[in-house]
C-alpha positions in Angstrom: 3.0 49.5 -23.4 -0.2 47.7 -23.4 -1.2 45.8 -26.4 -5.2 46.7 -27.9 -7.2 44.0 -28.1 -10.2 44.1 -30.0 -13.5 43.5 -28.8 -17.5 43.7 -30.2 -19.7 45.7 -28.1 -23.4 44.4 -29.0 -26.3 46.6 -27.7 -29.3 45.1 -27.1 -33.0 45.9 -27.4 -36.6 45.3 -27.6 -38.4 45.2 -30.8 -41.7 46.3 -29.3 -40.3 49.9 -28.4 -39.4 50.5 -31.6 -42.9 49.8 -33.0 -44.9 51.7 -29.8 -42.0 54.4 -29.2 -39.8 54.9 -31.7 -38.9 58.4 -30.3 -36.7 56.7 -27.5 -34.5 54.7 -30.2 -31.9 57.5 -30.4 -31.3 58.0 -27.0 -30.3 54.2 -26.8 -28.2 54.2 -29.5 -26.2 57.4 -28.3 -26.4 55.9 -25.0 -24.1 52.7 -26.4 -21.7 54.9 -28.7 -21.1 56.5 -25.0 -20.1 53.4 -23.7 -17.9 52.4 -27.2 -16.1 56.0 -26.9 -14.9 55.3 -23.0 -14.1 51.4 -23.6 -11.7 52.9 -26.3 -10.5 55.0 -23.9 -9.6 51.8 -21.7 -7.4 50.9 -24.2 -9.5 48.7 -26.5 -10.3 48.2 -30.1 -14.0 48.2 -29.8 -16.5 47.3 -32.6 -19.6 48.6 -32.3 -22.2 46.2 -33.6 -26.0 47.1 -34.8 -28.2 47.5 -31.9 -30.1 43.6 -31.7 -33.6 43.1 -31.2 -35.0 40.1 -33.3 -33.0 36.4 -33.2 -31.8 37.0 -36.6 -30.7 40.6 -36.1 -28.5 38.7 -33.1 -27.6 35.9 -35.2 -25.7 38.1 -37.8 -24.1 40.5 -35.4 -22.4 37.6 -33.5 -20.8 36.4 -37.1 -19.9 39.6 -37.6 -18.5 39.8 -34.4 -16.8 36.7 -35.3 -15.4 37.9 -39.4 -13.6 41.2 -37.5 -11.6 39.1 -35.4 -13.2 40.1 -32.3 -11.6 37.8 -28.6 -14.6 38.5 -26.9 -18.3 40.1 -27.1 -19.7 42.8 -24.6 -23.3 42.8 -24.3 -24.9 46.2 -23.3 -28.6 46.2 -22.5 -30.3 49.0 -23.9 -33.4 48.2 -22.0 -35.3 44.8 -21.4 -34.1 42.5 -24.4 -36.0 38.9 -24.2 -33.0 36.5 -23.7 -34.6 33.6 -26.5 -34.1 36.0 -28.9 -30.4 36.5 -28.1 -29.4 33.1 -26.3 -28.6 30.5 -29.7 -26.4 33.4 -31.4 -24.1 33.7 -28.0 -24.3 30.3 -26.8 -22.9 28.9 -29.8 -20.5 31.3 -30.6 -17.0 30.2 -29.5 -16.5 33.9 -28.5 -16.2 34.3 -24.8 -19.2 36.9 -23.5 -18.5 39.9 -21.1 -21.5 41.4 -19.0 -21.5 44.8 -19.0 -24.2 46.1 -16.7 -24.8 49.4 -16.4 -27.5 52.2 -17.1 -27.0 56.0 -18.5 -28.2 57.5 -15.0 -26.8 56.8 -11.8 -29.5 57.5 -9.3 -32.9 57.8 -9.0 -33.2 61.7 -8.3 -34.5 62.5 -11.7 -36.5 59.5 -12.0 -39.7 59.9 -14.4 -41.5 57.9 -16.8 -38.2 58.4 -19.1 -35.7 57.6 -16.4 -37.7 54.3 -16.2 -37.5 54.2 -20.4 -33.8 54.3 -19.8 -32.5 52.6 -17.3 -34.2 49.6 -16.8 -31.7 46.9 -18.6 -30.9 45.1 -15.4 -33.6 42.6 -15.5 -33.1 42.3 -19.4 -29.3 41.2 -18.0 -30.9 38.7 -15.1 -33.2 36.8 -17.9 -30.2 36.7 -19.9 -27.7 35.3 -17.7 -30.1 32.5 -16.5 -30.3 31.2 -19.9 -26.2 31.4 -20.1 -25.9 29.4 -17.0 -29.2 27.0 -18.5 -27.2 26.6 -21.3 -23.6 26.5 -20.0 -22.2 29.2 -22.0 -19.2 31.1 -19.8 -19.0 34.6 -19.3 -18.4 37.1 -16.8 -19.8 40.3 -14.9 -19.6 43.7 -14.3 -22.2 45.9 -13.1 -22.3 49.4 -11.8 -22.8 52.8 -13.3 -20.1 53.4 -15.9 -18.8 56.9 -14.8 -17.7 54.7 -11.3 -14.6 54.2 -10.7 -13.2 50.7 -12.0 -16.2 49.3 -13.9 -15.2 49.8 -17.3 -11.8 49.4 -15.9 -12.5 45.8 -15.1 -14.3 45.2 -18.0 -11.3 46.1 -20.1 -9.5 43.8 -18.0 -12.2 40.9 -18.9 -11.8 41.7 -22.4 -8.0 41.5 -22.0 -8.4 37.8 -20.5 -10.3 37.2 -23.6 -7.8 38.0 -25.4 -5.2 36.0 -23.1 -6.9 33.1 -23.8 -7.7 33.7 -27.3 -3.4 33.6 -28.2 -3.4 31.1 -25.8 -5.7 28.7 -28.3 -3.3 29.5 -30.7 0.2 29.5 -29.3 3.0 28.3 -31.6 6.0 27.5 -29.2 9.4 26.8 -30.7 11.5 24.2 -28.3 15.0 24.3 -29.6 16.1 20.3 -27.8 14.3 18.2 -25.8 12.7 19.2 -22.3 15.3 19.2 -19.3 15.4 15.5 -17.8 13.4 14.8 -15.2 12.0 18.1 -14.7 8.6 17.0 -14.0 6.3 19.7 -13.2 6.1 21.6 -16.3 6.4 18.2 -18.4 3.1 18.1 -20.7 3.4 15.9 -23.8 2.8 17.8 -27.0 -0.7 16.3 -28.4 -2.2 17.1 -24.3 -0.8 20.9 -25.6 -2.6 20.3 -28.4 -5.7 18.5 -27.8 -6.4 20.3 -24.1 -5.5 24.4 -25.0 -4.4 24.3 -28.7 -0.9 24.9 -28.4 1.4 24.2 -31.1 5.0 22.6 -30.3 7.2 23.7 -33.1 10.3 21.2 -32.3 14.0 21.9 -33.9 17.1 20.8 -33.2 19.7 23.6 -32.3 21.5 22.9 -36.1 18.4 23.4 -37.9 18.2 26.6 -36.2 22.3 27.3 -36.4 21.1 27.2 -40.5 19.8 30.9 -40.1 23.2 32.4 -38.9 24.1 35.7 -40.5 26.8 35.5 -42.8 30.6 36.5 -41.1 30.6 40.9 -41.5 26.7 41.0 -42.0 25.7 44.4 -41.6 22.5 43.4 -39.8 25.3 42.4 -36.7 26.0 45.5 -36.8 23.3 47.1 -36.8 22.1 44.9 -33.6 24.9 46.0 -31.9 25.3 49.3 -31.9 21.7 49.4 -30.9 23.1 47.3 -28.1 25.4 49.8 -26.8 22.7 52.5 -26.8 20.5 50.6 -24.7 22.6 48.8 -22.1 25.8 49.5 -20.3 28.4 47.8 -22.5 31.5 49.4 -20.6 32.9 45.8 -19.7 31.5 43.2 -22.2 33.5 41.0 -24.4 33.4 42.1 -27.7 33.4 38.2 -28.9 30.6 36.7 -26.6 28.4 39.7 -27.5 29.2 39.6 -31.6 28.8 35.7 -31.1 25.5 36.0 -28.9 24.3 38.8 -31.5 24.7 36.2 -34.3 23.2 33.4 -32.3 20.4 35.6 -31.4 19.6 36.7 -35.0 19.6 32.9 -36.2 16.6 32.6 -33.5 14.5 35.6 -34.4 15.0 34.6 -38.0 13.3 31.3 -36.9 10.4 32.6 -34.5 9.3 34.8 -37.6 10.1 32.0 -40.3 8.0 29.4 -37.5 5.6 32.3 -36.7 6.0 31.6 -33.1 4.7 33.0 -30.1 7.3 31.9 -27.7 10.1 29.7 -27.3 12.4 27.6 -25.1 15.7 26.7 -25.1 17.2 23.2 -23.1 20.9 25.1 -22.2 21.9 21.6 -22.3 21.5 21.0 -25.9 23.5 24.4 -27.0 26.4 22.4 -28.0 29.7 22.5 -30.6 27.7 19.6 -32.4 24.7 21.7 -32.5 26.7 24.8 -34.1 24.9 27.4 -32.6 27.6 29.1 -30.7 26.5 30.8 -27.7 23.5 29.9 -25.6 20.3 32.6 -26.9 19.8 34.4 -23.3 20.1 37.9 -25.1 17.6 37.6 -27.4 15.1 35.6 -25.1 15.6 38.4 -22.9 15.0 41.2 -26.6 12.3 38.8 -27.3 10.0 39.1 -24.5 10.4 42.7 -24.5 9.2 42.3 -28.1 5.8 40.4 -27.0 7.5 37.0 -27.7 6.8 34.4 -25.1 10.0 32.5 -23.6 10.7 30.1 -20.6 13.8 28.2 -20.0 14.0 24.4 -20.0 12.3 23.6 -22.7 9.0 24.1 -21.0 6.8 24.4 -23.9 3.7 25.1 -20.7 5.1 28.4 -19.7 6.7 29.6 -22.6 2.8 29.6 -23.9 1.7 31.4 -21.0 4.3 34.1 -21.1 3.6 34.8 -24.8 0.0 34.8 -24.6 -0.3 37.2 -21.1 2.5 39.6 -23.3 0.4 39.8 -26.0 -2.9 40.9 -23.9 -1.5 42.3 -21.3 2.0 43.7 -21.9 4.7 44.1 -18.9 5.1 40.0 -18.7 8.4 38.0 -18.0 9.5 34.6 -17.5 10.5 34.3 -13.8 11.5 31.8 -11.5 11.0 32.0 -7.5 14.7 31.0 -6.3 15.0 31.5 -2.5 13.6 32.6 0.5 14.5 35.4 2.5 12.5 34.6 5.4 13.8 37.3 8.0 12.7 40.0 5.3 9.5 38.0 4.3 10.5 38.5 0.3 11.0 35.8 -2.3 14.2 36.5 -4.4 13.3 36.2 -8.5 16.0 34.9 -10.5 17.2 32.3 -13.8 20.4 32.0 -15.9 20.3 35.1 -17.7 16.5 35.6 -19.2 14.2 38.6 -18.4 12.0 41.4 -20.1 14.6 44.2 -20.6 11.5 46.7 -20.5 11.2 45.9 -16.7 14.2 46.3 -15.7 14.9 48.7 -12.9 17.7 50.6 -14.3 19.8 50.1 -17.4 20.4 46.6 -18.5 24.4 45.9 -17.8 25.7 43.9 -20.8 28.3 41.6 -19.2 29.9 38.0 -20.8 28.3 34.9 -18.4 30.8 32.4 -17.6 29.8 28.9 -19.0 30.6 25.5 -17.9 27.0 23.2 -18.6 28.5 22.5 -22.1 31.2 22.9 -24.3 29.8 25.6 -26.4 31.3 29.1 -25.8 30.8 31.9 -23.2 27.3 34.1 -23.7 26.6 37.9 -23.3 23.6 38.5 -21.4 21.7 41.1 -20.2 20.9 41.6 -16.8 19.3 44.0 -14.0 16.7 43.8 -11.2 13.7 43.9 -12.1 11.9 47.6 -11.1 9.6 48.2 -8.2 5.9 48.3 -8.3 2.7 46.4 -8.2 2.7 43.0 -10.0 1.0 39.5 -10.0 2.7 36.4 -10.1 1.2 33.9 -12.0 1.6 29.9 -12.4 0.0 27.3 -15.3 -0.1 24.1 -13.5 -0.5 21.1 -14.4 -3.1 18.6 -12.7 -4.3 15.0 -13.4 -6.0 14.0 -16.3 -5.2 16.8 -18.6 -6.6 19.6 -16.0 -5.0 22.8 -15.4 -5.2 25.3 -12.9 -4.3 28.9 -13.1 -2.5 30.2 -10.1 -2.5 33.8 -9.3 -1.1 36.3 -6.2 -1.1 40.2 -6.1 2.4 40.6 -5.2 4.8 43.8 -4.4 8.0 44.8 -6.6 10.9 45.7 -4.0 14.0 47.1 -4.1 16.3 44.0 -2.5 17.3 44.5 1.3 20.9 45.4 2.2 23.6 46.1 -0.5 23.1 44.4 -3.9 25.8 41.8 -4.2 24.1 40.2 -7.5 24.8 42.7 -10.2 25.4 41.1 -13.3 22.9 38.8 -12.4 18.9 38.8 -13.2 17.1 39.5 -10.2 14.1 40.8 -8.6 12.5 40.6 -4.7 8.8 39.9 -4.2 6.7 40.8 -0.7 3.9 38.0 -1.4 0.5 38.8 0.2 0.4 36.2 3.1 3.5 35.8 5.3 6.3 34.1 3.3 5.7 30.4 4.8 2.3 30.4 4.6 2.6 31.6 1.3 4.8 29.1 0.1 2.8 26.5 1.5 0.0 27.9 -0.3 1.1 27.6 -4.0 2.4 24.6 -3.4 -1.1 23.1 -2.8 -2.1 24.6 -5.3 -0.1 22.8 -7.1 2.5 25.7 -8.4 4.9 24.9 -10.7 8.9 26.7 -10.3 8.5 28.4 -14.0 5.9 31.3 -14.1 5.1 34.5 -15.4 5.1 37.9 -14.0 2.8 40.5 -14.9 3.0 43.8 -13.8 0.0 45.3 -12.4 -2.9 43.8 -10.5 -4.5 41.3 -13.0 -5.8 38.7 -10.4 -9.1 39.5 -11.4 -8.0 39.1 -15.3 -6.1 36.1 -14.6 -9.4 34.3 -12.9 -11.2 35.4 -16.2 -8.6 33.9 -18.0 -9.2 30.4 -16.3 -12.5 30.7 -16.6 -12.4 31.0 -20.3 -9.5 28.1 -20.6 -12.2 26.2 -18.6 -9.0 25.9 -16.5 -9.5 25.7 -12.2 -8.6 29.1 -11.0 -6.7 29.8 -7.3 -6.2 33.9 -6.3 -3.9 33.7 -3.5 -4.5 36.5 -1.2 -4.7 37.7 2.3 
């Protein structure tokens, strides 16, 4: 299910037709509740601010924009607006602006003096976007007429990168032990988090977090698992590693909401007998991002941010890991330990106990399954030098694995990429692609470009 972001839509105007024509005002204004009624039906949470003529009228919409909690303006032109009347409100706003250019007609068969009246905003958006660019404010484009397919489709999708990048900004990620040594790709130091895209690292050691265990007989265990055995196959778990992962699992959630995370990460190596948490989390990591809760193994803080923040505008998102090559099939085999979004999984989840030898702690349950076919995109965070980051995106295809699937019990999931597999391969790694990322179902590529672009990020769309 996708999440609703919220979004202002501000119409705008000229002051002089309202003194010489009045008569054409209503038309306008119906003409911009018609585009707030079929944004909705995209999905969104619009706002639908006073139609802006006059540099103060402007100036107040954008704070109110701003006071609702909006990720992102849409500008609508009316008819010709003059852009220094508009320019200081949404250059200096710290909302990201989305160019929606469109008109009530779509052709010129009708065309009188009225159909001139009405459909004339395109130049109102050219002066407009010059002064953006004079004044290197961000935004992005759409244009067409709005009953075409995919225009106010893809302006959902910019508003949805708004969004992105908006939870992004304000990530909290919990890191339960340090980073895994000498992993080095995903290895960003906190205050670069911090200071270059606003995350918050939320450190703990895995005792602090073993404080929150449910008492021995807590009814909430229970609860968790019966709910459990309704939604995956429990015919051949172990009562002791599920109860025991249950518990473990609990003590995290209690955390993320006491923390008010985003997302998490766990370093399997620090789930210990000192630390006294008993089981290694992979259940709930794998409950959590089907809850909108970001997670990526390793302690990477990078991805775990990612994951949370594309869940939480976009819905459908997992924490995945490209394993191996089958290069006679052309398919990338997904896999990690025992973490995925249960909502994406291709049939029901099998609940099985994972056999453990990385520590002395005890044997986890985990849920596992392939993930199901469809359209997706694969997408990277990756770091470059001197606190730069570039977004890495690909349009890839959901399979069903070839041949017979010797992996159950395992997580799982085939990819066909969009150039051949080598070339592919060779691709992301010049791009500088990390081996934690997120997948999101659906094409977003255009989304996840928006994304960058708002981040102030480099963007790279890997395609054929």
């Amino acid at each position: 299910m996708q999440p609703t972001p919220k979004a202002a839509l501000l119409p705008l105007y000229l002051e002089l037709y309202d003194r010489v024509s009045p008569k054409n005002r209503p038309a306008a204004e119906a003409f911009a509740d018609t585009i707030v009624a079929e944004l909705r039906g995209q999905g969104l949470d619009i706002a639908r601010l006073p139609v802006c003529r006059l540099k103060a009228e402007f100036d107040a919409a954008v704070r109110q924009a701003e006071q609702a909690g909006a990720c992102a303006i849409v500008t609508l032109h009316l008819a010709y607006s003059p852009s220094l009347e508009c320019i200081d409100a949404l250059a200096t706003t710290a909302l990201p602006i989305v160019v929606c250019d469109t008109t009530p007609a779509a052709g010129y068969s009708a065309a009188d003096q009225a159909w001139i009246t009405h459909n004339h905003g395109i130049h109102g958006v050219q002066d407009m976007c010059n002064l953006l660019l004079r004044k290197r404010k961000a935004f992005v484009i759409e244009a067409g007429h709005h009953e075409s397919p995919g225009v106010l489709e893809r302006v959902a999708g910019h508003v949805r990168a708004a969004e992105g990048a908006r939870r992004m900004r304000c990530a909290r990620v919990g890191r339960i032990g340090p980073a895994f040594a000498g992993m080095g790709d995903f290895a960003v130091e906190s205050d670069v988090l911090r200071r270059a895209m606003g995350v918050t690292t939320v450190a703990a050691a895995p005792e602090n977090v073993a404080g929150l265990l449910p008492a021995a007989g807590s009814p909430e265990v229970e609860r968790e698992i019966a709910a459990d055995r309704e939604r995956f196959d429990c015919t051949g778990a172990n009562a002791e590693s599920h109860r025991l992962s249950v518990e473990t699992g609990l003590a995290v959630r209690r955390w993320i909401e006491q923390e008010r995370l985003s997302a998490f990460t766990v370093n399997f190596l620090a789930i210990t007998k000192a630390g006294r948490l008993p089981v290694m989390p992979f259940l709930e990591a794998s409950k959590a991002m089907s809850r909108g809760i970001g997670y990526a193994g390793e302690g990477d803080v990078l991805t775990a941010a990612l994951v949370g923040a594309l869940a939480q505008a976009f819905g459908d998102v997992s924490f995945v890991e490209m394993f191996c090559p089958d290069w006679q099939s052309d398919l990338v085999f997904l896999s990690h330990m025992g973490e995925m979004n249960l909502d994406l999984a291709a049939a029901k989840p099998v609940l099985r106990e994972k056999g453990w030898s990385y520590t002395d702690a005890l044997p986890p349950a985990a849920a596992t399954a392939a993930f199901r076919p469809g359209a997706a995109t694969f997408v990277d965070l990756a770091p470059g030098p001197d606190e730069t980051f570039t977004l890495i995106a690909a349009q890839v295809e959901m399979v069903a694995g070839p041949g017979e699937d010797k992996l159950a019990g395992s997580v799982r999931g085939w990819f066909r990429p969009p150039l051949p597999l080598g070339d592919f391969l060779a691709a992301y790694s010049r791009a500088g692609g990390t081996h934690h990322a997120a997948l999101v179902y659906g094409d977003v590529t255009r989304q996840m470009a928006s994304v960058a672009q708002f981040m102030g990020w480099r963007s790279v769309t890997i395609a054929a």
